[in-house]
ChimeraX commands (.cxc) that place a marker at each C-alpha (Angstrom):
marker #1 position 22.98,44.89,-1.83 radius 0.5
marker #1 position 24.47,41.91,-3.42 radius 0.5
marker #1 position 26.38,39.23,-1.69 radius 0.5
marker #1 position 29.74,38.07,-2.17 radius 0.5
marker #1 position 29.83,34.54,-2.28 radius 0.5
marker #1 position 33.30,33.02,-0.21 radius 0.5
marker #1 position 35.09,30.19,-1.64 radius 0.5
marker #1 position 34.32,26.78,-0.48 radius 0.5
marker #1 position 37.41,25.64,1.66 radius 0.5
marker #1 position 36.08,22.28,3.48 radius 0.5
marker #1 position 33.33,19.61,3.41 radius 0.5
marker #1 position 32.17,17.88,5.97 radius 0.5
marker #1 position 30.70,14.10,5.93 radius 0.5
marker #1 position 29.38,13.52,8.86 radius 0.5
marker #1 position 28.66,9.42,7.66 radius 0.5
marker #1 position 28.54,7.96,11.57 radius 0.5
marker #1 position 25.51,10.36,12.33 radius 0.5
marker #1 position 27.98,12.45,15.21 radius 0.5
marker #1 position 27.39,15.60,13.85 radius 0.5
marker #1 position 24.01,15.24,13.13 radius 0.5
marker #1 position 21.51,12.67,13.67 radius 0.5
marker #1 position 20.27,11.26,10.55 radius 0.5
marker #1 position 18.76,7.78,11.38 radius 0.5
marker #1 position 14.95,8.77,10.99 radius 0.5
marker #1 position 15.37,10.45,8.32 radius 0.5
marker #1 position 17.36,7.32,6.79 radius 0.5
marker #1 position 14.31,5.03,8.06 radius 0.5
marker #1 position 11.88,7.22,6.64 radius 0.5
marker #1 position 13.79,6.46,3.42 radius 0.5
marker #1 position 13.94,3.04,3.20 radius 0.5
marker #1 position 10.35,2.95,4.30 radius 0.5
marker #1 position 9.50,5.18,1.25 radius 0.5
marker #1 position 11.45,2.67,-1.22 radius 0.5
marker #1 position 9.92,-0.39,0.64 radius 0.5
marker #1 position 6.41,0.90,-0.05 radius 0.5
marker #1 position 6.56,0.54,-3.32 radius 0.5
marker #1 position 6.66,-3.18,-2.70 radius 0.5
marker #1 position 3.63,-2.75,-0.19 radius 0.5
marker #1 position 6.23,-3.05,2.86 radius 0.5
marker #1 position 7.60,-1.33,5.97 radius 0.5
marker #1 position 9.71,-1.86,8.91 radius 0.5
marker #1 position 8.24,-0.74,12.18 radius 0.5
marker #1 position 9.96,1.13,14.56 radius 0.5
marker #1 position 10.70,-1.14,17.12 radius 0.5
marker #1 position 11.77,-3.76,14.46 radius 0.5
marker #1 position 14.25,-1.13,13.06 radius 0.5
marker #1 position 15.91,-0.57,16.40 radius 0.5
marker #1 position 16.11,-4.41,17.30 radius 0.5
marker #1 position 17.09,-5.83,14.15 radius 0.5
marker #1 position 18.32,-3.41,11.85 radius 0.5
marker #1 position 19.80,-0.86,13.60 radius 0.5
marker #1 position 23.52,-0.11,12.97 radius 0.5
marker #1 position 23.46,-2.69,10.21 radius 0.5
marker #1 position 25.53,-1.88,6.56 radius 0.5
marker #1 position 23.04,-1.53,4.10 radius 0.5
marker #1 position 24.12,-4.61,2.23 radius 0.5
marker #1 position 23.52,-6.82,5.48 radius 0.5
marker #1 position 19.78,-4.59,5.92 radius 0.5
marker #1 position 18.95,-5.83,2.19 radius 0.5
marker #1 position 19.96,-9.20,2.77 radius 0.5
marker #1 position 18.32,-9.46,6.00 radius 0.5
marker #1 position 14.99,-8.04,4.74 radius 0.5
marker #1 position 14.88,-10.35,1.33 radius 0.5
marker #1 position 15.53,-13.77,3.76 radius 0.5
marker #1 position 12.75,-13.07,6.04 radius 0.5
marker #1 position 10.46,-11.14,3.60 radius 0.5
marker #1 position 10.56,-13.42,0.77 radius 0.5
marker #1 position 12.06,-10.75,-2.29 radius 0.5
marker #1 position 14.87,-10.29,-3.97 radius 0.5
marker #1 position 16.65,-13.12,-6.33 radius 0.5
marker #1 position 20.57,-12.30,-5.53 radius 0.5
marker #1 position 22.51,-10.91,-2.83 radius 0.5
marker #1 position 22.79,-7.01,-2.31 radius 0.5
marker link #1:1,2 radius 0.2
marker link #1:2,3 radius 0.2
marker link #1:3,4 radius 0.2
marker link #1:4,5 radius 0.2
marker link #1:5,6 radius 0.2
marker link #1:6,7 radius 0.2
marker link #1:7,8 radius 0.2
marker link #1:8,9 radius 0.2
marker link #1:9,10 radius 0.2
marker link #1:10,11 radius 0.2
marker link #1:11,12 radius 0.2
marker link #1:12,13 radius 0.2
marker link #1:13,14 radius 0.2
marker link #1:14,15 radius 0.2
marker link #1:15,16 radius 0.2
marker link #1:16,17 radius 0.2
marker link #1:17,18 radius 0.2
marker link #1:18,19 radius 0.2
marker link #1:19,20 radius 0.2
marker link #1:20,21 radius 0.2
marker link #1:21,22 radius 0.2
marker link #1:22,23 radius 0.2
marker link #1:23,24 radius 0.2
marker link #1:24,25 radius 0.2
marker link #1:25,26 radius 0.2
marker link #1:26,27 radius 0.2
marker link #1:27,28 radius 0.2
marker link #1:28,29 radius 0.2
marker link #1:29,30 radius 0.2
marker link #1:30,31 radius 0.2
marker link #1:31,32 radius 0.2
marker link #1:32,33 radius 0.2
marker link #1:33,34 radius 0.2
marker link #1:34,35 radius 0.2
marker link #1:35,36 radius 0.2
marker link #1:36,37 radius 0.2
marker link #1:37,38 radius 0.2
marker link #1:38,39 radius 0.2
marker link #1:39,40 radius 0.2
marker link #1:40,41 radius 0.2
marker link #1:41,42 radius 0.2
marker link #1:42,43 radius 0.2
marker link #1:43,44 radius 0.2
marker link #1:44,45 radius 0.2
marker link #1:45,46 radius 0.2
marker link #1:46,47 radius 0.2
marker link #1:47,48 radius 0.2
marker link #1:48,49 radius 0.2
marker link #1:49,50 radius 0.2
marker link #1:50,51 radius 0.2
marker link #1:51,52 radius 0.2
marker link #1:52,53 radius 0.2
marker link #1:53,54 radius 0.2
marker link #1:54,55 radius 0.2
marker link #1:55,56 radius 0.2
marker link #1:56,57 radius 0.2
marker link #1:57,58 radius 0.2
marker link #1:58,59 radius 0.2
marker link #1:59,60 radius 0.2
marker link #1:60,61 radius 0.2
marker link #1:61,62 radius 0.2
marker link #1:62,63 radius 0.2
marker link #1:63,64 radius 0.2
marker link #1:64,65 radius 0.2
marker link #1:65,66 radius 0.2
marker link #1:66,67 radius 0.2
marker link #1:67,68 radius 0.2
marker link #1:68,69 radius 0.2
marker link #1:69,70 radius 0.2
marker link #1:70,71 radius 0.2
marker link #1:71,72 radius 0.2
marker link #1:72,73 radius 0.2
view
């Protein structure tokens, strides 16, 4: 039997994690990109000074106390 494929009629962005919880899977991201530099953040450093941050203020953050990164993010 071959299905009938509906119409899309709605997406949903679900960017403030209510809908589902994406925040370890977002950690486990930037932990993958930060490897390639030979760094992580821990978990208990996430929650306490990341945590709820805009990206741009995580990057900046991270390059001041890590010592990378030439310009701002």
């Amino acid at each position: 039997m071959k299905r009938q494929l509906l119409p899309v009629s709605a997406i949903l962005l679900d960017i403030d994690d209510v809908l589902i919880n994406v925040k370890k899977w977002r950690y486990e991201a930037v932990n993958k990109v930060l490897s390639l530099f030979g760094m992580e953040i821990g978990c208990n450093d996430r929650l306490v000074n990341y945590d709820g941050l805009p990206a741009a203020k995580k990057l900046n953050a991270l390059a001041l106390e890590r010592g990378f990164g030439m310009g701002r993010f």
